[in-house]
C-alpha positions in Angstrom: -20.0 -5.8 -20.1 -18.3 -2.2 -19.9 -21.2 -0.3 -17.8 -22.0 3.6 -17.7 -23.3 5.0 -14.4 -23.9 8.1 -13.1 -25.0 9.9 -9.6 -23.9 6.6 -7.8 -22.2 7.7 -4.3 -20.6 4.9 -2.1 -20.9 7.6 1.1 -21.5 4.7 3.2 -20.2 5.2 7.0 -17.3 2.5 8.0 -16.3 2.2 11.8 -18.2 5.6 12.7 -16.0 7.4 10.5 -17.4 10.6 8.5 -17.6 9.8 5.2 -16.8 12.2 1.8 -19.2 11.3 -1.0 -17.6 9.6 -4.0 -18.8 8.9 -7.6 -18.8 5.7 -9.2 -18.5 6.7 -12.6 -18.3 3.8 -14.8 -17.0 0.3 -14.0 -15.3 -2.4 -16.3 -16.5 -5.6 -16.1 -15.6 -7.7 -19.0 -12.4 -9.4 -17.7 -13.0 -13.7 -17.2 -9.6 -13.6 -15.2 -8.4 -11.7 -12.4 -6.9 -8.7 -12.9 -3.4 -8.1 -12.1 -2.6 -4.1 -12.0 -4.6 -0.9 -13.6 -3.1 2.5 -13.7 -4.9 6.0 -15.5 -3.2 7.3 -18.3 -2.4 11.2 -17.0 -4.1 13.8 -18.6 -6.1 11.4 -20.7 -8.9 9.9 -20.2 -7.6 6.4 -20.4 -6.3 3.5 -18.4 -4.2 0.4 -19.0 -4.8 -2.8 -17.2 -2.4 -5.8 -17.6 -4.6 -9.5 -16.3 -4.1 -12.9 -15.7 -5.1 -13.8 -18.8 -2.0 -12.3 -20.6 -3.6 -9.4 -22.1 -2.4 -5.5 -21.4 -5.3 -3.6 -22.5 -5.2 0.0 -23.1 -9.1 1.7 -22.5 -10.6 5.0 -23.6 -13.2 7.0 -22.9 -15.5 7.2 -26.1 -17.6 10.0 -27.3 -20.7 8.1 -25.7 -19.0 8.2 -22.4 -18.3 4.3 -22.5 -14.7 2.7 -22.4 -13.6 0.3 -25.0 -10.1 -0.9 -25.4 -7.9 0.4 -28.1 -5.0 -1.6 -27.6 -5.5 -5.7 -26.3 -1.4 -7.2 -25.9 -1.0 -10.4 -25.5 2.1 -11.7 -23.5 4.1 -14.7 -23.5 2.5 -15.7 -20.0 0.3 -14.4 -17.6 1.1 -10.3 -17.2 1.9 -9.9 -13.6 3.4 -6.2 -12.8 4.3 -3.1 -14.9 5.2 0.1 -14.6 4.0 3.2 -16.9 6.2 6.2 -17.4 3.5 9.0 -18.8 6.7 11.5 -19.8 8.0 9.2 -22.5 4.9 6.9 -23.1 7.1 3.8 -21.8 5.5 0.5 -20.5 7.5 -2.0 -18.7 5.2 -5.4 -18.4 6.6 -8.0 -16.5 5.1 -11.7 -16.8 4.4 -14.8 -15.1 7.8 -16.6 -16.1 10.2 -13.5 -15.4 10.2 -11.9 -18.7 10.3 -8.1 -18.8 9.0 -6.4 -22.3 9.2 -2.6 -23.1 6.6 -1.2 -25.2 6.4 2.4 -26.6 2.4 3.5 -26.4 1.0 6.1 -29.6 0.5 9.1 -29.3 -3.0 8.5 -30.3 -3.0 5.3 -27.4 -3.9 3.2 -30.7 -0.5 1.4 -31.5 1.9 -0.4 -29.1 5.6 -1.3 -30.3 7.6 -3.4 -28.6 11.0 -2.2 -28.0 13.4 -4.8 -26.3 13.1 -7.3 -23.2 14.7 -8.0 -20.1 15.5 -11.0 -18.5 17.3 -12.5 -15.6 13.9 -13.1 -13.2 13.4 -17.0 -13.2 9.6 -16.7 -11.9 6.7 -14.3 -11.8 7.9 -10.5 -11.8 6.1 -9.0 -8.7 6.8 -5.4 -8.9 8.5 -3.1 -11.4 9.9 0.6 -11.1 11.0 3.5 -13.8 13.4 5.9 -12.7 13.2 8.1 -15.6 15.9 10.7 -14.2 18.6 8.1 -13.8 17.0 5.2 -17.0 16.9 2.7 -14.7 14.4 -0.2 -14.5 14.0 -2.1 -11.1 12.1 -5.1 -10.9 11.6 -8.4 -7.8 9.9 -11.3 -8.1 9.0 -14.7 -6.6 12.7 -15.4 -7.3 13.2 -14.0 -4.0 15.6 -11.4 -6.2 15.3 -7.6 -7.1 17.1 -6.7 -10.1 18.4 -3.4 -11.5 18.9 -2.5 -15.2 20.0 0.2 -17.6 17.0 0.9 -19.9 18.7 2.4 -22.5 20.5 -0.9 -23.3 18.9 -3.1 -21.1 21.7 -4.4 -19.9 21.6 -5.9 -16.0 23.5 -3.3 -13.4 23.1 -5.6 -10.1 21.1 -8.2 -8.5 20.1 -9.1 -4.9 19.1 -12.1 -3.2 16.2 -11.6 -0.6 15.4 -14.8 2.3 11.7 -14.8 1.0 9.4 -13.8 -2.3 9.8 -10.2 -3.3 6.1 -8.6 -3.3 6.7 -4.8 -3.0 9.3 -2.2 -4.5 9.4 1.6 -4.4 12.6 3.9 -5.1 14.2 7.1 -4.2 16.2 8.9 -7.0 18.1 11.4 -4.8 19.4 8.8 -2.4 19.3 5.7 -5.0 17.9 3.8 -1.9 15.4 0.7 -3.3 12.8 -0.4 -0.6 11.8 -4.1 -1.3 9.0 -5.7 0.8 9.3 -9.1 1.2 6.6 -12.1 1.8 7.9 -12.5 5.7 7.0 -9.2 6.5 10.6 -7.7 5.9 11.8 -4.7 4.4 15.5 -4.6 3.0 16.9 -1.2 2.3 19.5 -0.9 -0.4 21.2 1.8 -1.9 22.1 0.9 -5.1 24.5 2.2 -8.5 25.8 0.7 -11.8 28.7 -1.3 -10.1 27.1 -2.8 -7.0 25.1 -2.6 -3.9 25.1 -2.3 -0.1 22.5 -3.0 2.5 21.5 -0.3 4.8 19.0 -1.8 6.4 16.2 -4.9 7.1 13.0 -2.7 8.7 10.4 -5.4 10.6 7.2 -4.4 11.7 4.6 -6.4 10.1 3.6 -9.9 11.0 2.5 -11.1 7.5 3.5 -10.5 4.2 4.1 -6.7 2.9 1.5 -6.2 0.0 2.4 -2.5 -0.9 4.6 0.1 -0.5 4.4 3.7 -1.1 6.8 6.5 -0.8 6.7 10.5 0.4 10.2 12.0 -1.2 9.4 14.9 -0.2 9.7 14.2 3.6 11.2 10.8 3.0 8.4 9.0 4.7 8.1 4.9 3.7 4.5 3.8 4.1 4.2 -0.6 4.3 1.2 -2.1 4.0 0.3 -5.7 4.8 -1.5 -8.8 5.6 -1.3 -8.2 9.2 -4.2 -5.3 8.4 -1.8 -2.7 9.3 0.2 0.3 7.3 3.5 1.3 8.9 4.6 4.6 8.4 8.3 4.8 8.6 11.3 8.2 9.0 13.4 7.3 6.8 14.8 10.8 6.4 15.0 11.3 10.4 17.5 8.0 10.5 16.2 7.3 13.9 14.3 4.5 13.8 10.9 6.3 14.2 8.0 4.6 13.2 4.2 4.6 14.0 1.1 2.5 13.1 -2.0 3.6 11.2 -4.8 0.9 11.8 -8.9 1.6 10.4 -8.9 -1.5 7.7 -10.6 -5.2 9.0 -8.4 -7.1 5.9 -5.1 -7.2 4.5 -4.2 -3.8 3.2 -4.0 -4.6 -0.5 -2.5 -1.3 -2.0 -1.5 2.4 -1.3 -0.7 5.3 -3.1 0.3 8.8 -1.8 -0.9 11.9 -3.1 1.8 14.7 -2.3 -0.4 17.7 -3.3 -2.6 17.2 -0.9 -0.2 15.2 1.4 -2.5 12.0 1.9 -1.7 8.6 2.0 -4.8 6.5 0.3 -5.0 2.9 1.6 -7.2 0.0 0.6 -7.9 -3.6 1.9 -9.6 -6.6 1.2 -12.3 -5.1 3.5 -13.5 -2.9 0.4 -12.2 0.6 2.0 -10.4 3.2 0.8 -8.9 4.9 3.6 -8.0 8.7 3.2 -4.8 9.4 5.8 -4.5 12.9 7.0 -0.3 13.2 6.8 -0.1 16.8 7.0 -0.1 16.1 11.2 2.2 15.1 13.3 1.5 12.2 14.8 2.9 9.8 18.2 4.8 7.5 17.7 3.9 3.6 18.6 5.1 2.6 22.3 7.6 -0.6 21.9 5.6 -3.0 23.9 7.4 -3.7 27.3 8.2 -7.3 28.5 7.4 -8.8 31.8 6.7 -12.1 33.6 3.8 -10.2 35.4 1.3 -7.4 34.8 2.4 -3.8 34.8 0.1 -2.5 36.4 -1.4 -5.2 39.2 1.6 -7.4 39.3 0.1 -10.6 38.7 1.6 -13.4 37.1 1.6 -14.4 33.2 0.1 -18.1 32.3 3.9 -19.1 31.7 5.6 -17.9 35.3 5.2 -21.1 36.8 7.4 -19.9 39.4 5.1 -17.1 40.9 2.0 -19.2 40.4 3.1 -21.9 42.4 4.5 -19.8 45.3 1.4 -17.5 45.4 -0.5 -20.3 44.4 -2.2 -18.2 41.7 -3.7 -18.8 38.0 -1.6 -17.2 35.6 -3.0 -14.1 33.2 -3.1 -13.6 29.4 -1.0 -10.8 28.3 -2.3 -8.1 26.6 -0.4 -4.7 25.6 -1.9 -0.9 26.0 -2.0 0.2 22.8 -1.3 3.6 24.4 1.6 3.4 26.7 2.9 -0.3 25.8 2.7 -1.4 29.6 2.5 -5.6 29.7 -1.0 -5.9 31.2 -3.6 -8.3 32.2 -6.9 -8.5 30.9 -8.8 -7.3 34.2 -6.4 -3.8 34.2 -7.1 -3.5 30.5 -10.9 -3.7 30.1 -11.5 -0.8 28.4 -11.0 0.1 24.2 -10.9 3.9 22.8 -10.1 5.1 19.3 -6.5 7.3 19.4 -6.0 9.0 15.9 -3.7 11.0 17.2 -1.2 7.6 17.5 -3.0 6.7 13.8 -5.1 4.2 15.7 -8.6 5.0 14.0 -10.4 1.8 15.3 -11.2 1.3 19.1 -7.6 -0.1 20.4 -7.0 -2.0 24.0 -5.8 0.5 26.5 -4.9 -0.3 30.2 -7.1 1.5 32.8 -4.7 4.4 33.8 -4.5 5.6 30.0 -8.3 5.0 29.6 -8.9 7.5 32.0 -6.6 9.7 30.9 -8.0 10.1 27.5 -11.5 8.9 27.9 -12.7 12.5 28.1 -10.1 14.5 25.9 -10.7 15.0 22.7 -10.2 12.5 19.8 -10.6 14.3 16.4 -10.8 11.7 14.0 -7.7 12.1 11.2 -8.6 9.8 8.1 -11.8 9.8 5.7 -13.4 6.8 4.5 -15.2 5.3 1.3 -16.6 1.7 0.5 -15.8 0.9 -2.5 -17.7 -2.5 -2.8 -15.1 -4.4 -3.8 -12.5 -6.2 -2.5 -9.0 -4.5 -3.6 -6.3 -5.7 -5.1 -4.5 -2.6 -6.6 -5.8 1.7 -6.9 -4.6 4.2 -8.9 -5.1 8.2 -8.3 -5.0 11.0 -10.9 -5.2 13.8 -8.5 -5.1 16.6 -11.2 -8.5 15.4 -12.3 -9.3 13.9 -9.2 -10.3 10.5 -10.0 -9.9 7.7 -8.7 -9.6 4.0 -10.0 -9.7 0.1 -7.8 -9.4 -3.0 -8.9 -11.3 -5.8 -7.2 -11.1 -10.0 -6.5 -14.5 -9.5 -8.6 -12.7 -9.2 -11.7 -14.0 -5.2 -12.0 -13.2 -2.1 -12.7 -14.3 0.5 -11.3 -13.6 4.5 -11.6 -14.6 7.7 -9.1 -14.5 11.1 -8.8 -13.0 11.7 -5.5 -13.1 15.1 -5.1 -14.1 15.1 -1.7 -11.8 12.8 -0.7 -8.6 14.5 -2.1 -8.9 17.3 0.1 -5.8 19.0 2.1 -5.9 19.9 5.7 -6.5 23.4 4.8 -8.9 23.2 2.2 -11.2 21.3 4.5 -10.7 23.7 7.4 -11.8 26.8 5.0 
């Protein structure tokens, strides 16, 4: 059942962080399936959820303050992605067997008309885009493809062919680069038009899947989430291969979403936190981890230099890497962990004992705020004019906050 509640704060404290106070104001739990993507209808109060069990549901608030779907859709197959253009009331749904549909929402959010399909995707659509200032639709899927199309007559401009399963896309009108996450970990770059393609780029970072993606046009910053527990923020703009880590969740990171006004990037993870990144500061970049057949720092061997074990007739060393300088290091010359925010590292990270000392007694400011939202999550959405906030869970629930406290610029919180 749809529940009401009020005064509920999930202010819990994760990893030592400080913790802004956030609302739960009403959560949706009448789904039997899991729920595949939820997004708030700006400047309403309203939300559209598309599940597993083929339905896209349109909810709104009620006079009684409870949320009951106006609008229940039922698709072909299970609805899998979709995209929700608030300008001309657009909804792009793709489903489980490839099918994109294109509905038109009333103005009242009472009334959905279908107005064409797309097709081309042989299996589930993974992730769809809406350029409204170009018409362009952009969709991937598990067809290891990402496809472009004119939505004005749906016709298919271009198509390429990833190595693995499509599972994130975001896109840049002014440079018409598409950024496509893949399930190895990859990220292709493409800039793309009506008459073709050409690939700039394939980013690595990750060492699992990329689950989300999330995109700062502004300052052309790429942000990659995966299973590897990690987000990646990447320079695009700077075109020189600058990139640096921002590490607090203990679970794949699920979803992000970026928040310009107040220039934060909001990250969630199967560990049920919502992380609230501070991208108004410059931060260091991530060393590249340096490569060696003994330790950096004492010079003994690594378990696999047989070579040097058997003429200093020596056990061989694990290798381990200062998260700090990137020096190849033992485990006795690396004993120590400290927190560096200023690198993005939030959580206690290895450091080798001549960084340790270096930092152990500067001063760490911590640069991210932290909620629990009890739930595993799968997908959030932001309204940052009204400040609210909703996830999605593995629970099969709903839930919506008032984050006001947590959308809170640099400057605002220094007044």
């Amino acid at each position: 059942m749809s529940t009401h509640i009020r005064n509920l704060g999930a202010n819990q404290n994760t990893n030592g962080h400080s913790t802004p106070k956030a609302e739960l104001l009403y959560k949706i739990d009448d789904f039997t399936d899991d729920i595949n993507g939820a997004a708030i209808i700006a400047r309403e109060d309203g939300i559209i959820t598309i599940s597993e069990d083929r339905t896209v549901r349109i909810w709104l608030k009620r006079d009684n303050g409870k949320y009951w779907p106006s609008i229940c859709q039922y698709m072909p197959t299970a609805a899998s992605a979709f995209a929700y253009n608030s300008e001309t009331r657009k909804l792009f749904v793709g489903t489980d067997a490839g099918l994109i549909s294109e509905y038109v929402i009333s103005n009242d959010s009472n009334r959905l008309t279908h107005l064409k399909d797309y097709t081309g995707h042989t299996k589930r659509v993974t992730a769809l885009h809406f350029a409204l200032e170009c018409e362009w639709l952009l969709s991937c899927g598990r067809d290891k493809t990402v496809r472009w199309y004119c939505s004005e007559s749906g016709r298919q401009l271009g198509i390429f062919s990833l190595q693995g399963w499509a599972t994130a896309l975001q896109f840049d009108f002014a440079s018409k680069y598409a950024f496509v996450g893949d399930y190895s970990g990859a990220i292709s770059v493409l800039r793309i038009n009506e008459t073709g393609h050409q690939l700039v780029s394939t980013i690595k970072g990750h060492n699992g899947s990329v689950r989300s993606l999330a995109w700062d046009a502004k300052r052309q910053l790429l942000f990659s989430g995966g299973y590897d527990q990690n987000v990646i923020v990447w320079d695009i703009g700077g075109k020189e291969g600058v990139a640096y880590e921002l590490q607090i969740h203990n679970g794949k990171v699920a979803t992000l979403f970026y928040a310009p006004a107040t220039q934060q990037l909001l990250s969630g993870g199967d560990d049920g936190v919502v992380a609230a990144w501070d991208m108004s500061i410059k931060r260091k970049e991530t060393p590249a981890w340096g490569e060696s057949d003994t330790c950096q720092q004492c010079n003994k061997p690594f378990f696999w230099n047989f070579r040097m074990m058997f003429d200093t007739k020596t056990i061989g060393s694990r290798q381990h890497h200062c998260r700090h300088c990137g020096k190849a290091v033992c485990d006795p010359c690396s004993p120590n962990t400290l927190p560096i925010p200023i690198m993005g590292f939030e959580s206690a990270v290895r450091l080798c004992k001549l960084c340790y000392n270096s930092l152990k007694d500067e001063p760490r400011p911590s640069h991210a705020n932290v909620i629990n939202v009890m739930h595993s999550l799968i997908c959030m959405d932001i309204d940052e004019t009204k400040k609210r906030m909703i996830t999605v869970g593995q629970d099969k629930v709903v839930k919506i906050w008032d984050v006001r406290q947590l959308l809170v610029s640099s400057t605002e919180s220094h007044e």
